[in-house]
LUMTI-86073 format. One record per residue (C-alpha): residue in three letters; x, y, z. Coordinates in steps of 0.25 Angstrom, whole numbers, padded with zeros to 4 digits, always signed. Last residue first. Layout:
N
ALAXYZ/...
END
This chain:
744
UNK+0100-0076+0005/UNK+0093-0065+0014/UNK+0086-0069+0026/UNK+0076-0060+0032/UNK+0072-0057+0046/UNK+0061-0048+0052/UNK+0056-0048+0066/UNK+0044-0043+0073/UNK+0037-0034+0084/UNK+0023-0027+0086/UNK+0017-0017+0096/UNK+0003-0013+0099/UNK-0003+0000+0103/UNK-0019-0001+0101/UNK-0024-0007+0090/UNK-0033+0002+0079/UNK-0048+0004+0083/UNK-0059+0004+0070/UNK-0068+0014+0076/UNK-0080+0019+0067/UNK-0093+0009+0072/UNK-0098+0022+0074/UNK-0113+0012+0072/UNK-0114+0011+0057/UNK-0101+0016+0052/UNK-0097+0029+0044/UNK-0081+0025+0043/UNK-0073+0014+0050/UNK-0062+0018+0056/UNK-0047+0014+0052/UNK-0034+0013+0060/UNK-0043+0017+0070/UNK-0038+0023+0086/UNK-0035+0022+0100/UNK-0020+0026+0101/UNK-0010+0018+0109/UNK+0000+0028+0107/UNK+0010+0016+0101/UNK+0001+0014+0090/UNK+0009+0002+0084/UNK+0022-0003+0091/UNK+0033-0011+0086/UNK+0043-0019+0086/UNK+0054-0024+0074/UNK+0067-0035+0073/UNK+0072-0035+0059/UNK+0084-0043+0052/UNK+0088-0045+0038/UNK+0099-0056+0038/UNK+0109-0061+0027/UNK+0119-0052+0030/UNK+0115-0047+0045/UNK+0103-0036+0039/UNK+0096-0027+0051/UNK+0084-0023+0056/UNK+0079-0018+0070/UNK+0065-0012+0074/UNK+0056-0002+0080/UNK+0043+0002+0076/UNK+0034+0013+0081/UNK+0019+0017+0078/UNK+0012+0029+0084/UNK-0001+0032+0079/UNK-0008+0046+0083/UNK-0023+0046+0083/UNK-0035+0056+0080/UNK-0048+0053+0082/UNK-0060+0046+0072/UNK-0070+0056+0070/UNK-0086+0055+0070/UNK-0096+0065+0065/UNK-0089+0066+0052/UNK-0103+0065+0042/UNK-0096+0054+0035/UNK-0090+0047+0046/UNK-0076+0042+0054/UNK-0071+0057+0051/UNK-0054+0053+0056/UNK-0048+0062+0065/UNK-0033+0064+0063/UNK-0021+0052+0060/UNK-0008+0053+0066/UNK+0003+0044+0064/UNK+0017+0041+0072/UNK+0027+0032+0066/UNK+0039+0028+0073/UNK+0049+0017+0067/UNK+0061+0014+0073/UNK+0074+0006+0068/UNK+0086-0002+0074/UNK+0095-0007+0062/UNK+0109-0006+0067/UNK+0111+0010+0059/UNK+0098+0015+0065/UNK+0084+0017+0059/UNK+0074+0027+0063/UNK+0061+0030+0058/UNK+0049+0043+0062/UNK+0036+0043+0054/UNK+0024+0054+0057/UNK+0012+0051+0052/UNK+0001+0062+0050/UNK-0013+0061+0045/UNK-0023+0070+0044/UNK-0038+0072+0040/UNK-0041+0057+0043/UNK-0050+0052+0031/UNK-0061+0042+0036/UNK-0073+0051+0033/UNK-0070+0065+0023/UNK-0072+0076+0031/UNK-0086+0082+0029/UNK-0087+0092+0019/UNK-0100+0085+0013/UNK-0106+0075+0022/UNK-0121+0078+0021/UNK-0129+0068+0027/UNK-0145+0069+0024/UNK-0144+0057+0014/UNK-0128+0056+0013/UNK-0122+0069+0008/UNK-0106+0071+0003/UNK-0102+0081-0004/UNK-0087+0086-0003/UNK-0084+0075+0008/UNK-0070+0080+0015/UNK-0056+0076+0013/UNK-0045+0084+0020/UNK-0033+0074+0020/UNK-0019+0077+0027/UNK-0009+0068+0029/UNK+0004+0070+0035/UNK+0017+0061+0033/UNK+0029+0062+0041/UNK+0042+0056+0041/UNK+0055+0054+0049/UNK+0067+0047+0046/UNK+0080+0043+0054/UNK+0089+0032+0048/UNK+0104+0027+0051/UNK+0104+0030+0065/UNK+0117+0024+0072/UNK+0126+0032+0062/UNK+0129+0032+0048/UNK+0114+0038+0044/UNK+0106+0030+0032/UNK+0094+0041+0033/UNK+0095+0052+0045/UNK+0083+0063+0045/UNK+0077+0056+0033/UNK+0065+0065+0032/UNK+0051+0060+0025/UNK+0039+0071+0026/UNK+0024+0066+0019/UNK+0013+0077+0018/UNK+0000+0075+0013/UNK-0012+0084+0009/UNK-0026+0080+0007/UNK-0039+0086+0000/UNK-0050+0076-0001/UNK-0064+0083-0006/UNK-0076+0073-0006/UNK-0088+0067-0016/UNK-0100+0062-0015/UNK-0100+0051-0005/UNK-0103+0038-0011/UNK-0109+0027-0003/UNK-0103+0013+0003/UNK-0108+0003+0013/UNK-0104-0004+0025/UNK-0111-0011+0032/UNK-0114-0010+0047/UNK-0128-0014+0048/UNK-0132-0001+0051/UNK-0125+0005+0038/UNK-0109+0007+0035/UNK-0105+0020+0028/UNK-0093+0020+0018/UNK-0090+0032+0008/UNK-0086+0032-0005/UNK-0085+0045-0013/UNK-0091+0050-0027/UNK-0082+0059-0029/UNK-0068+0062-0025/UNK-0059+0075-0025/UNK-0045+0072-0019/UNK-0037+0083-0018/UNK-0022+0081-0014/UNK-0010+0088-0007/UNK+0004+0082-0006/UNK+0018+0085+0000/UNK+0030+0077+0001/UNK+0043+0077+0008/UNK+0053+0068+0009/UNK+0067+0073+0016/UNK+0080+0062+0015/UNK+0086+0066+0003/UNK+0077+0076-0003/UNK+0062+0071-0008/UNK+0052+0083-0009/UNK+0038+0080-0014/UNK+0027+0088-0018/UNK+0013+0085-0022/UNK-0001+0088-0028/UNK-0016+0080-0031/UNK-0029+0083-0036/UNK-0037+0069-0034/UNK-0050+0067-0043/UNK-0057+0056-0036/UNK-0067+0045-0039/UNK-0078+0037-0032/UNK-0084+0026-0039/UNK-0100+0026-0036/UNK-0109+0018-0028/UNK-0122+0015-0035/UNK-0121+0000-0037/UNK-0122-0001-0021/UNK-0124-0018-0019/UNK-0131-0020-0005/UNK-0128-0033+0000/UNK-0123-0030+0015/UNK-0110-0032+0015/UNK-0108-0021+0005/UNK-0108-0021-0013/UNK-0105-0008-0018/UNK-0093-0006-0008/UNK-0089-0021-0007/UNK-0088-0019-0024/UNK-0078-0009-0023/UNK-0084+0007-0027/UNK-0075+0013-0038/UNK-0063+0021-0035/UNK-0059+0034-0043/UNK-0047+0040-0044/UNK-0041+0053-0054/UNK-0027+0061-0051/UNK-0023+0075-0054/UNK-0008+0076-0050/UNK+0001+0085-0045/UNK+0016+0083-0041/UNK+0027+0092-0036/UNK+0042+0088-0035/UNK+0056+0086-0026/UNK+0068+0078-0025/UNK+0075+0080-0038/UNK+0067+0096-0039/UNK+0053+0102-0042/UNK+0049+0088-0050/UNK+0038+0091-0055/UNK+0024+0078-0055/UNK+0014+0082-0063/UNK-0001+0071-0063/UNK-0012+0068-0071/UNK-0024+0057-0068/UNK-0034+0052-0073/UNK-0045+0040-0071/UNK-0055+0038-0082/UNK-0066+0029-0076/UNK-0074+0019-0083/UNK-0088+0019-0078/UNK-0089+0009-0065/UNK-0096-0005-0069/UNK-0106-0010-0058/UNK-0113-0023-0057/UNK-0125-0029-0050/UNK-0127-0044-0056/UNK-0138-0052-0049/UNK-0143-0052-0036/UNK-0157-0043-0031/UNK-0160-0045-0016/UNK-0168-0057-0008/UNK-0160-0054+0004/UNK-0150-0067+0002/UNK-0144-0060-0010/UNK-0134-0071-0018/UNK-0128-0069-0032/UNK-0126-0055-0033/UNK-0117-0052-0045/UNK-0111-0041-0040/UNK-0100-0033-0052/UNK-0090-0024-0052/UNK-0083-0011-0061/UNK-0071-0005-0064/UNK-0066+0003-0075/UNK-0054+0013-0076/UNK-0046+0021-0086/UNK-0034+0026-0081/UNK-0026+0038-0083/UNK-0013+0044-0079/UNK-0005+0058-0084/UNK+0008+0061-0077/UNK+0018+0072-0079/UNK+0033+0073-0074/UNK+0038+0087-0073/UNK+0053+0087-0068/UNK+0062+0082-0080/UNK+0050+0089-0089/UNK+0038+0084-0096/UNK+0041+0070-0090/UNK+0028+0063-0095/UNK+0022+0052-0087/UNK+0010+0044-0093/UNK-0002+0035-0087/UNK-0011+0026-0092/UNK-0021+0017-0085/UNK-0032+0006-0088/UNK-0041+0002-0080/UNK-0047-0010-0073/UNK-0059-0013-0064/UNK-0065-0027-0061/UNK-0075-0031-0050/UNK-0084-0045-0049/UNK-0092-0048-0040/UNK-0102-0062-0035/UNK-0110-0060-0025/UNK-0118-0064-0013/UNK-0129-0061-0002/UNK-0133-0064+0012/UNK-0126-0079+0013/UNK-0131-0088+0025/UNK-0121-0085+0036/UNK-0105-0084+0036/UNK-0098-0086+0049/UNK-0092-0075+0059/UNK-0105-0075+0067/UNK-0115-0076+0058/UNK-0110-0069+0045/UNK-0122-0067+0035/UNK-0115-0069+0022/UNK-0110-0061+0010/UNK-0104-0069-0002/UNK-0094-0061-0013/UNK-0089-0070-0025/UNK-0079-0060-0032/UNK-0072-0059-0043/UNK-0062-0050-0048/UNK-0057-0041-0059/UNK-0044-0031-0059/UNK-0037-0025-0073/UNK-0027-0015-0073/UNK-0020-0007-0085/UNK-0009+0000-0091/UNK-0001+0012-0097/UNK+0010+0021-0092/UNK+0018+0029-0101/UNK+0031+0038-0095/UNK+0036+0050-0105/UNK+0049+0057-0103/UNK+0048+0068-0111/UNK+0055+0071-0124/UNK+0042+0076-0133/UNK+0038+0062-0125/UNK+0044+0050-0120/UNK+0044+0037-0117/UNK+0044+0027-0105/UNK+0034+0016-0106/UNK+0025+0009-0094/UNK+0014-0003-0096/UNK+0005-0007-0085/UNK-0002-0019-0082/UNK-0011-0023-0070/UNK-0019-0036-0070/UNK-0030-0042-0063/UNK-0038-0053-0056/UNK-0047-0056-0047/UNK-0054-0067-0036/UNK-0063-0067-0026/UNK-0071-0073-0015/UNK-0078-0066-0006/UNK-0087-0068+0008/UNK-0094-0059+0017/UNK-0099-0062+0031/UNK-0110-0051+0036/UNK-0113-0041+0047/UNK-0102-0043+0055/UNK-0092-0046+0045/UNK-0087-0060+0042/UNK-0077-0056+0029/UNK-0072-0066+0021/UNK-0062-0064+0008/UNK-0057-0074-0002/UNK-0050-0066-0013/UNK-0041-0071-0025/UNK-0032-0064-0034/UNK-0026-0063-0047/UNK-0014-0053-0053/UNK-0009-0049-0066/UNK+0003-0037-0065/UNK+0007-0031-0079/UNK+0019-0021-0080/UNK+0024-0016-0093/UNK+0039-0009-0097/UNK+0040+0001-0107/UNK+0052+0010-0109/UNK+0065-0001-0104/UNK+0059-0009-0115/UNK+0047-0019-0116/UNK+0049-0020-0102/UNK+0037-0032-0095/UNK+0034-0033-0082/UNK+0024-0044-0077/UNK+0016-0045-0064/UNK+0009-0058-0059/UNK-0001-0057-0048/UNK-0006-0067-0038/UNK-0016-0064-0025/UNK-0022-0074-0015/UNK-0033-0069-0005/UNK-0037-0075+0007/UNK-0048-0064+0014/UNK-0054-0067+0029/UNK-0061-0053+0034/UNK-0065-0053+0048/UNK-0079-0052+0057/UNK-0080-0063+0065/UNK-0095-0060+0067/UNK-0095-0063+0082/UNK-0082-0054+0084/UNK-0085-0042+0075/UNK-0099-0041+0081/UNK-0097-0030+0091/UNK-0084-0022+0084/UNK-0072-0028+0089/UNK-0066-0022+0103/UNK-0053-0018+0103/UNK-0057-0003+0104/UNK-0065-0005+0117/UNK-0073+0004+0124/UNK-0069+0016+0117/UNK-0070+0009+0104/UNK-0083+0004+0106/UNK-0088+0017+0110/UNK-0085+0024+0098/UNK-0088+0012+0088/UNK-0082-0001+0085/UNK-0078-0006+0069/UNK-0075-0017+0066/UNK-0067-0028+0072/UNK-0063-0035+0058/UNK-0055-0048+0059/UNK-0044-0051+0049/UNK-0041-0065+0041/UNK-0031-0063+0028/UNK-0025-0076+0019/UNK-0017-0069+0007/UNK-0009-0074-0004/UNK-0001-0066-0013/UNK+0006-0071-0025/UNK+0014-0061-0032/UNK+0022-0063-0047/UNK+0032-0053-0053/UNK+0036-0053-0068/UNK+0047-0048-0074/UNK+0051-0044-0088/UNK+0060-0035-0098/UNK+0074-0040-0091/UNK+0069-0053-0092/UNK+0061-0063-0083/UNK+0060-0057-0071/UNK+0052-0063-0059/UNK+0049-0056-0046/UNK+0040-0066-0039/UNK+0029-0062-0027/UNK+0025-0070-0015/UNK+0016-0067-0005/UNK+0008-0075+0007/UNK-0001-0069+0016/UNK-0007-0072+0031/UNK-0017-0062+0038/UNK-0021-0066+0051/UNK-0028-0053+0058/UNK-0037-0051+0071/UNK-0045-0040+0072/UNK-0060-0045+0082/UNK-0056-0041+0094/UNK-0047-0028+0092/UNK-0031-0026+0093/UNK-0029-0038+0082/UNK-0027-0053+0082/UNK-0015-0053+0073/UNK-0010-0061+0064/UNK-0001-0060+0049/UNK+0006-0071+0040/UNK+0016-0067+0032/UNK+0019-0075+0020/UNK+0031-0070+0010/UNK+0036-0072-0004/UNK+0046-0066-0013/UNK+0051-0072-0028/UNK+0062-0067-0036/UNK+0066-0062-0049/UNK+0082-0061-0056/UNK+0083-0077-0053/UNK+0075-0081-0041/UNK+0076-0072-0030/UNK+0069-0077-0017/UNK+0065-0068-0007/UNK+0056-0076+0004/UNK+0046-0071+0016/UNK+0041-0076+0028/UNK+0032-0067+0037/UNK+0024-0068+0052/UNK+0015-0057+0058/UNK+0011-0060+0073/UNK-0001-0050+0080/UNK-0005-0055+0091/UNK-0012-0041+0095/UNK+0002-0035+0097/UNK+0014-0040+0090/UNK+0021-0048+0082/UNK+0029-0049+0069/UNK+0039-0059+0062/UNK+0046-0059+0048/UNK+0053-0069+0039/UNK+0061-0067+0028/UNK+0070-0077+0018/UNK+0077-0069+0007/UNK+0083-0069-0006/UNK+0089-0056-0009/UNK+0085-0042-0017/UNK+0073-0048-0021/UNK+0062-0038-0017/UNK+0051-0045-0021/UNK+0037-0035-0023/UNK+0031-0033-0013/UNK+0023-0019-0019/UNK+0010-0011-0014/UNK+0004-0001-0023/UNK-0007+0007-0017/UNK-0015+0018-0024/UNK-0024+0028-0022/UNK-0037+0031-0016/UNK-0045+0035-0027/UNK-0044+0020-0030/UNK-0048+0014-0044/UNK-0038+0013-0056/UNK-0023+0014-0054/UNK-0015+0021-0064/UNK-0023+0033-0067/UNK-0034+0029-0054/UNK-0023+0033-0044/UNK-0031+0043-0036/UNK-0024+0046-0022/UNK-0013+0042-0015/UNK-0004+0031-0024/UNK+0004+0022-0011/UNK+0014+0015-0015/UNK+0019+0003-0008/UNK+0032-0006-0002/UNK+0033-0018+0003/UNK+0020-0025+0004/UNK+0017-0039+0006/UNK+0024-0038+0019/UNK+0011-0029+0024/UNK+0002-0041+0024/UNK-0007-0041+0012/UNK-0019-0045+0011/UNK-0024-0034+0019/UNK-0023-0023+0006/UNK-0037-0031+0002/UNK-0041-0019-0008/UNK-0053-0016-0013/UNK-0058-0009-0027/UNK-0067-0019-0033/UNK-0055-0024-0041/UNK-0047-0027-0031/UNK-0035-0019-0027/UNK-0022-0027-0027/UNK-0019-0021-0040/UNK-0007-0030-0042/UNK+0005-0020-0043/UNK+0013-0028-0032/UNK+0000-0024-0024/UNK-0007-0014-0030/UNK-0019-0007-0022/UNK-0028+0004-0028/UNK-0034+0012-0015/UNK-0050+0017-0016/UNK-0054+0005-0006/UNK-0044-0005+0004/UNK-0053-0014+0014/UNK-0063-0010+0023/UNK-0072+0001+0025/UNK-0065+0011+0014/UNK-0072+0020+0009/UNK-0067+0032+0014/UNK-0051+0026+0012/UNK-0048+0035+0005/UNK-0044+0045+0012/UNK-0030+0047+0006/UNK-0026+0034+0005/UNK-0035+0027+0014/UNK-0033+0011+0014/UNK-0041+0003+0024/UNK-0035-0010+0029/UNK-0042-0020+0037/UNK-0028-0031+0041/UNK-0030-0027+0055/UNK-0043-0019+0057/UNK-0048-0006+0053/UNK-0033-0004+0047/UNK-0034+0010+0040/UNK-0022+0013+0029/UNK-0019+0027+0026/UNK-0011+0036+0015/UNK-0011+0050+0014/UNK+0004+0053+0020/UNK+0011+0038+0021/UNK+0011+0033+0036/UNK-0001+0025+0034/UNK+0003+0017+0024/UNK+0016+0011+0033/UNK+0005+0010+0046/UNK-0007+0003+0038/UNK+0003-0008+0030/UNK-0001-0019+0040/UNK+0007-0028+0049/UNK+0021-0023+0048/UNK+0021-0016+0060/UNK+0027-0002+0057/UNK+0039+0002+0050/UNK+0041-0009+0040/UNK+0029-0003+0031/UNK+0036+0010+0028/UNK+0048+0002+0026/UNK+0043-0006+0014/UNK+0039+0006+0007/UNK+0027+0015+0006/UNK+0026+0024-0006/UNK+0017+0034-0005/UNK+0013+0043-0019/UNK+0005+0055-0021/UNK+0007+0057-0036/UNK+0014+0064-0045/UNK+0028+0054-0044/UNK+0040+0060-0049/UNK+0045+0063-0034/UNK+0040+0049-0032/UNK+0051+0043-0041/UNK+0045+0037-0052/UNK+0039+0024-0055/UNK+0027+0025-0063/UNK+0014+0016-0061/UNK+0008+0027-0056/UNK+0015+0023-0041/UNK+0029+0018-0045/UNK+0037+0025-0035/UNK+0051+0028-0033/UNK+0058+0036-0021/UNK+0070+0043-0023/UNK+0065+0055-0025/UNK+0055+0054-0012/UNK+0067+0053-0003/UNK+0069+0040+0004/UNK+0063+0030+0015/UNK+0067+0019+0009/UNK+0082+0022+0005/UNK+0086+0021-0009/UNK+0098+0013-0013/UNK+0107+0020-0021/UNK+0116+0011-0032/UNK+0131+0016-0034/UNK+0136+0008-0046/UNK+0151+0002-0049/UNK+0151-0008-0062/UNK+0145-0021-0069/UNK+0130-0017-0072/UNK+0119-0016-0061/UNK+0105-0018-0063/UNK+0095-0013-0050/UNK+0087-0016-0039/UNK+0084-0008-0027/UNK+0076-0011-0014/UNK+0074+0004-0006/UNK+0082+0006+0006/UNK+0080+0003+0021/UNK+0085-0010+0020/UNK+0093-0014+0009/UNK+0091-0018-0003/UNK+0099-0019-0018/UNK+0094-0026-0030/UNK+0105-0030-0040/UNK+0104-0035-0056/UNK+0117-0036-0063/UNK+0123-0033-0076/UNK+0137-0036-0071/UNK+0143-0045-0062/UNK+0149-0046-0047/UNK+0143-0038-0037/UNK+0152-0029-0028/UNK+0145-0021-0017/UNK+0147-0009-0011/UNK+0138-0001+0000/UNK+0151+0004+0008/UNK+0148-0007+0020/UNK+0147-0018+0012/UNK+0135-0020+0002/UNK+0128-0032+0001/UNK+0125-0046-0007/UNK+0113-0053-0012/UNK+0113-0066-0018/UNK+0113-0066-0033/UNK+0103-0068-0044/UNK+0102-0052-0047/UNK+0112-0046-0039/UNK+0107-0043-0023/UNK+0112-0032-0014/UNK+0108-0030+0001/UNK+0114-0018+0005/UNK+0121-0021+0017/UNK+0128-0007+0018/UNK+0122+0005+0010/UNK+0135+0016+0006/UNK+0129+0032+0010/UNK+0124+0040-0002/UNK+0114+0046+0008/UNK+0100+0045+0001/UNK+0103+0034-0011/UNK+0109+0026+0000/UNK+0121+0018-0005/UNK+0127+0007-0013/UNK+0138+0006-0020/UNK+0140-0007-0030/UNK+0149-0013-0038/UNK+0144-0023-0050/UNK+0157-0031-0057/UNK+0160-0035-0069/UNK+0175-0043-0065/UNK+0191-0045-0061/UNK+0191-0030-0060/UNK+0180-0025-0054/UNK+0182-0036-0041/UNK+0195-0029-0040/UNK+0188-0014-0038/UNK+0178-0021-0029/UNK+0189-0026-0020/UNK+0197-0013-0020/UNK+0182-0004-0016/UNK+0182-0014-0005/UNK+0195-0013+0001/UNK+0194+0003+0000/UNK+0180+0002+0006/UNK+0187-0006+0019/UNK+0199+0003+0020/
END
């Protein structure tokens, strides 16, 4: 009776005038979405009843469509009756669309191994960092060290690594938020800066430059569906407290987002404290139907204390402990930065569209180590652009990709005795300069409905400047510079479609990955001219199934790299960098998705399991160091296997649970493989309610990190002076919060 009342209504409303009328449902199921939150351009939003309709008045009109649980859609309606799906989250691969290559295509399409890591992969654990939603993804790893230290390993590669982010391109907002030198400060952002990402494994050089690693894009980009006012609150162990605000303001057909989230914790050791405070705000803004612009503004103010590294007896005794020293010497990192980009789209035809993103940033960095007390100040800029056109060839559907990047910066670099947590008399100084660029190019070519061919290539330079301008040790100053020889980067790629939910890939891919100024220049004044740029020739192939509610993909890969950077520290504790000859890295990865119940009728509306294994056999091909030969040791830092096992559940009044268990194998802690980390299992659980009342989005969470109460490192420290390897991880610990938004 209710549904014939409704369908009589809208057939009136037909009649007196132009009318939108929607249907809306899951795309898996078919079944009607209640409370789907639908907003028309320059309207307030509205939502569906209890069949998924909704009546809009007009014609040529605009509308985004979101709900929890299901991906954000935006589309252009013209007066009549539409069925629109709305894709779940956690979804069959032929559904999901990626635009890693600067080519969005379904990832059944896409020849390459591609993670995608969405917004509800990061809400299921404590939302503090992004280490646990990466880390659940097959070949993909985040190390901690300390809270707010990250160490990014994708597939390995995370060798050469002591601190910071190396051999991994990062985008932010497509902002190569990589500097120049090669280094990433991911810790500037706070995990709300980040809602969704996709993560390229292996060499990406074709489209984007150095980095054997891979490639990270992160997105946060405005959602405007609705205005809104949010505010979010966290607690937990270790005093940890984690505030947000956050405003959705749609102005005309664009918008404007902004958000401060301030971040404290004093840390499970001595000596590992965090305050991290950042402020975002980004603008969607179009101006016709054939342009947009989007700004971002990021500001960020982060303080973090290092502990260091303690060795076998110091962790037995005492795994909070700080390394001896730590304390006295105050030994943190203090970095404000200040980030601004403008990105403009321009459609010269519904065929070829260009996309240029311009950005500047600032860097204040201090760093009171034991050993010394280091000071930068810095400043860049840069530009991406990227032209794309759809044509056609002997009948083919033909896809062009063409464009550039460009990054430079400045840097006044100080090091300094450090007495006791202050800066001494000045040991040495310089002034840097870095700048790489390259050009890339890139065509798809349809031979057949099923077959898609890809051939990439970039043409890359990069090079960097010391200009010593102080030496306290009577050395030589003056100008030392170093320009890399350009290098061509290929790659060539078949994707076949076996069927509509299934296909193979293969791909030959080129990456190389210059040294970063901090690796030629260390703490303790040396400058290495001589160290090399690694590069990789990866060998790569892959199948994917994606059926209604099973995921299945399958991938093997061989890495062959020359020239490899390793890391050893000397007796002082420095770290310094050598090559490594060349190693062999053959890896296999294996990700399961089943949807046992997805949208259910009853009391359980959700119950889905997943796995993902990681296996990576990597071993020095030659290898020798003065009288030490390395060759056909395993690779050091790279577990062997990986495996997490996922488990959520979600039921019809909004209760949910998250449970995640992950196992990690031994880890070679050395070059010549005479000390292995342990094995540990991580359990982590989170429970939670959420709920929309009209206006109202409501969520109350808890949780508990490494329930088992395992003794372990998130991240060792390789090859140290001393077996100064253990980084210890905290203990079980629980957290708790609140989420609430208001929608107007």
């Amino acid at each position: 009776m209710k549904n014939t009342l409704t369908l009589l209504f809208f057939l009136i409303t037909i009649a007196t005038q132009a009318q939108i009328q929607l249907t809306i449902t899951d795309q898996v199921t078919g079944k009607a979405l209640e409370n789907v939150r639908v907003r028309p351009e320059n309207q307030k939003f509205l939502t569906t009843n209890s069949s998924g309709i909704i009546a809009i008045p007009g014609d040529g009109i605009r509308i985004s469509f979101a709900k929890e649980g299901y991906e954000y859609l935006e589309k252009w309606f013209e007066a009549g009756e539409y069925n629109v799906e709305l894709t779940p989250e956690v979804m069959n691969l032929s559904a999901v669309t990626v635009s890693a290559f600067e080519s969005e295509r379904p990832l059944l399409e896409q020849s390459a191994a591609i993670v995608k890591v969405n917004e509800r992969d990061f809400t299921r654990y404590n939302e503090i960092s992004p280490v646990n939603a990466f880390n659940q993804k097959a070949g993909v790893r985040i190390e901690e060290r300390a809270p707010a230290s990250y160490r990014i390993s994708i597939r390995g590669s995370s060798l050469r690594a002591p601190f910071g982010v190396r051999n991994v391109k990062v985008y932010w907002n497509d902002v190569p938020f990589t500097a120049p030198d090669g280094t990433t400060a991911l810790n500037l952002l706070d995990l709300s800066n980040i809602k969704s990402s996709e993560v390229v494994k292996g060499p990406s050089g074709s489209i984007y430059g150095a980095g054997n690693g891979g490639a990270i894009s992160l997105f946060s980009q405005p959602s405007l569906n609705s205005n809104s006012i949010s505010t979010d609150l966290l607690t937990g162990s270790y005093g940890l407290m984690k505030y947000r605000l956050g405003l959705t303001q749609a102005i005309g057909n664009g918008g404007i987002e902004a958000s401060f989230v301030s971040q404290k914790s004093d840390g499970y050791r001595e000596q590992s404290a965090v305050d991290r405070k950042v402020f975002q705000m980004g603008g969607y803004f179009p101006i016709s139907e054939k342009q947009e612009i989007r700004t971002q503004m990021l500001i960020s103010d982060l303080n973090y204390q290092i502990p260091g590294g303690l060795n076998a007896d110091q962790l037995a005794e005492d795994p909070t402990q700080a390394r001896p020293g730590s304390v006295d010497q105050n030994s943190s990192v203090s970095q404000k930065a200040l980030l601004l980009s403008l990105g403009h789209v321009y459609r010269f035809s519904e065929k070829t569209q260009n996309s240029t993103t311009l950005y500047l940033n600032t860097n204040d960095f201090e760093n009171p180590f034991i050993l010394d007390y280091k000071k930068e100040l810095g400043f860049g800029y840069g530009a991406r652009t990227k032209f794309t056109h759809e044509s056609q060839l002997g009948g083919k559907a033909l896809r062009l990709i063409a464009g550039a990047e460009y990054q430079n910066s400045w840097t006044d670099a100080q090091n300094f005795g450090n007495r006791s947590g202050v800066a001494d008399t000045v040991r040495f100084a310089d002034k840097l300069r870095a700048y790489q660029g390259f050009l890339f190019q890139q065509a798809e070519l349809n031979f057949t409905k099923n077959l898609l061919f890809t051939v990439g290539l970039s043409e890359n330079f990069s090079g960097y400047e010391i200009d010593r301008q102080i030496d306290a040790s009577g050395g030589p100053t003056g100008v030392n510079s170093r320009t890399f020889d350009p290098v061509i980067v290929p790659r060539v790629a078949l994707n076949y479609g076996l069927s509509a939910f299934s296909s193979v890939y293969g791909s030959v891919s080129g990456g190389f990955s210059p040294p970063t100024i901090d690796e030629v220049r260390t703490n303790e004044g040396s400058v290495n001219l001589d160290l090399e740029a690694e590069k990789g020739t990866n060998f790569e192939v892959g199948y994917r199934l994606g059926k209604e509610k099973f995921n299945v993909e399958l991938i093997a890969y061989y890495l062959k790299l020359k020239e490899t950077i390793t890391t050893y520290t000397n007796e002082n504790g420095v770290v310094l960098f050598r090559n490594a000859g060349a190693t062999d890295q053959k890896g296999i990865e294996i990700s399961l998705d089943y949807a046992v119940l997805r949208n259910g009728d009853g009391f359980l509306k959700d119950f889905l399991i997943g796995t993902a294994f990681t296996g990576q056999f990597f071993e020095f091909k030659n290898y020798q160091k003065g009288d030490n030969d390395f060759s056909g040791n395993e690779l050091t830092g790279v577990p062997k296997t990986n495996l997490v096992t996922r488990l959520d559940l979600r039921t019809q009044p909004g209760i949910y649970l998250n449970l995640t268990h992950q196992y990690t194998g031994e880890i070679p802690l050395n070059d010549a493989n005479s000390v292995y980390s342990d094995p540990f299992n991580l359990v982590n659980a989170r429970l939670g309610y959420i709920r929309s009342f009209q206006n109202w989005d409501l969520e109350i969470f808890g949780g508990v990190d490494n329930l088992l109460d395992e003794l372990y490192s998130l991240g060792n420290d390789l090859n140290p002076f001393g077996g100064r390897y253990y980084q210890p991880a905290p203990a079980r610990n629980y957290y708790g919060g609140i989420k609430v938004v208001f929608n107007y």
